[in-house]
C-alpha positions as semicolon CSV with decimal commas, in nm:
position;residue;x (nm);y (nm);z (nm)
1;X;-2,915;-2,181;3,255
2;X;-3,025;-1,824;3,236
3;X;-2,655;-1,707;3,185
4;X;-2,582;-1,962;2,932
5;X;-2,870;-1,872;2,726
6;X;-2,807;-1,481;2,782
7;X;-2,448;-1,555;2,710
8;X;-2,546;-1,717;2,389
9;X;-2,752;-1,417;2,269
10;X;-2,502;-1,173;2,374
11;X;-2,246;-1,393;2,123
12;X;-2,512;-1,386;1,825
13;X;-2,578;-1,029;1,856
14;X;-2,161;-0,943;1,865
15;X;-2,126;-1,207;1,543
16;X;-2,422;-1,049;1,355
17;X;-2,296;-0,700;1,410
18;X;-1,918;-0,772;1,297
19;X;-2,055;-0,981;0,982
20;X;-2,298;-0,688;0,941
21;X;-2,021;-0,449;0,828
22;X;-1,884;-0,650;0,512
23;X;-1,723;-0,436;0,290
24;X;-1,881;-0,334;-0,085
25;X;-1,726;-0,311;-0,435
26;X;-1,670;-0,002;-0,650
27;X;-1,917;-0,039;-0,925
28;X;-1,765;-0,248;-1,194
29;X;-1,852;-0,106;-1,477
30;X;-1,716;0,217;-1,710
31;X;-1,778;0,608;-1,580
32;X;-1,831;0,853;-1,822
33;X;-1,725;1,146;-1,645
34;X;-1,732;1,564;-1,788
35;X;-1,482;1,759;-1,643
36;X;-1,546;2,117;-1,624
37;X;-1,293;2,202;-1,907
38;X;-1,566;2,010;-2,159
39;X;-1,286;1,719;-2,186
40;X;-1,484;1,371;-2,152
41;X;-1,295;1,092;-1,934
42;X;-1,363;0,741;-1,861
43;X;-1,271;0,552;-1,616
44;X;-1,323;0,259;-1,340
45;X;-1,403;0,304;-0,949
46;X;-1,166;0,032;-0,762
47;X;-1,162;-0,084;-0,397
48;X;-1,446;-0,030;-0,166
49;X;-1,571;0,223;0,115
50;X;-1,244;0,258;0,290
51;X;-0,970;0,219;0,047
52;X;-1,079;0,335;-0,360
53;X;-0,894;0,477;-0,611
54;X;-0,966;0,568;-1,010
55;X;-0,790;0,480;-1,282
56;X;-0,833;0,531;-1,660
57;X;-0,933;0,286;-1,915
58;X;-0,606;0,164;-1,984
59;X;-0,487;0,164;-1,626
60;X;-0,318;0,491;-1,505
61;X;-0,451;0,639;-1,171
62;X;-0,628;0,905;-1,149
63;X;-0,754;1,169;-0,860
64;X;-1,015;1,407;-0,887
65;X;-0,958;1,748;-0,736
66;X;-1,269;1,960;-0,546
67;X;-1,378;2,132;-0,910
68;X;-1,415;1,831;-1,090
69;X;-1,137;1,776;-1,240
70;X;-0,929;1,422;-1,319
71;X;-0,497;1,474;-1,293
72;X;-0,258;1,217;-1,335
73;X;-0,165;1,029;-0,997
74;X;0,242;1,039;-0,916
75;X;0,431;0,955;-0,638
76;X;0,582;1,233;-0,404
77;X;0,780;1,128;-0,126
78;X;0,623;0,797;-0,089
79;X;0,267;0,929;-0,097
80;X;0,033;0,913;-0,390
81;X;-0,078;1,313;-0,486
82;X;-0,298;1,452;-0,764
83;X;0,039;1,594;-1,062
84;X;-0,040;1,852;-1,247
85;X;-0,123;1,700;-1,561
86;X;-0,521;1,687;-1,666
87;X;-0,640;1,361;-1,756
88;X;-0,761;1,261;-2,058
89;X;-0,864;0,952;-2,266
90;X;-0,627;0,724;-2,434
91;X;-0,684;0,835;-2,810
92;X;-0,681;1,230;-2,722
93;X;-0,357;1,215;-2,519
94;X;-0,080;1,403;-2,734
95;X;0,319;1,238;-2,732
96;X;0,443;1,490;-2,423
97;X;0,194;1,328;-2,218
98;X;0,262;0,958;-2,275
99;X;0,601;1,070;-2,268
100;X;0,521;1,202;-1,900
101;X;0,334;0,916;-1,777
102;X;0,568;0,672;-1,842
103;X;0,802;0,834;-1,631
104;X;0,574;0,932;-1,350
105;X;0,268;0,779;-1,395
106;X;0,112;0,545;-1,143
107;X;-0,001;0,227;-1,354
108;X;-0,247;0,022;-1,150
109;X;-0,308;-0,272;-1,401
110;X;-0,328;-0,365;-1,756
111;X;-0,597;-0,646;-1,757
112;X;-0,941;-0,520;-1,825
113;X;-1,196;-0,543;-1,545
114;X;-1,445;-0,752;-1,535
């Protein structure tokens, strides 16, 4: 009886432990973010602790480099790096840009988030 009951604690405290570590949501809402260059950007945090990216308001992934700084995400050899291309809202991007992204831009979605 003793190992049944110690084998039946042992189980709850190995089920409450895995069920413990549930993964959490990127806030859901819009980031106002300042760059260092004064430019404003906004955009939306997606995935959770392990796997996240950013992405602009209209859907174009973004990374953020070590000053602060948003770039344009592109594809190099299979692997998604930081272009060199700043960031910026949809209403101050000028035609070169657009022009750019559409070529080498990563688009993560068009529907609005929740």
């Amino acid at each position: 009886m003793k190992k049944v009951i110690a084998l039946l604690v042992l189980m709850t405290l190995i089920c409450t432990g895995v069920y413990s570590q549930r993964r959490v949501p990127a806030y859901r809402g819009v980031i106002e973010r300042v760059m260092p260059t004064s430019d404003t950007l906004h955009i939306y945090l997606r995935g959770d602790e392990w796997s996240h990216f950013s992405m602009t308001i209209d859907g174009w992934q973004v990374i953020e480099d070590d000053e602060g700084v948003f770039y344009y995400a592109t594809l190099k050899k299979g692997e998604v790096v930081a272009s060199k291309r700043v960031a910026h809202d949809t209403d101050q991007r000028r035609w070169c840009e657009r022009w750019w992204l559409k070529r080498k831009g990563i688009k993560k979605t068009t529907e609005q988030p929740e």
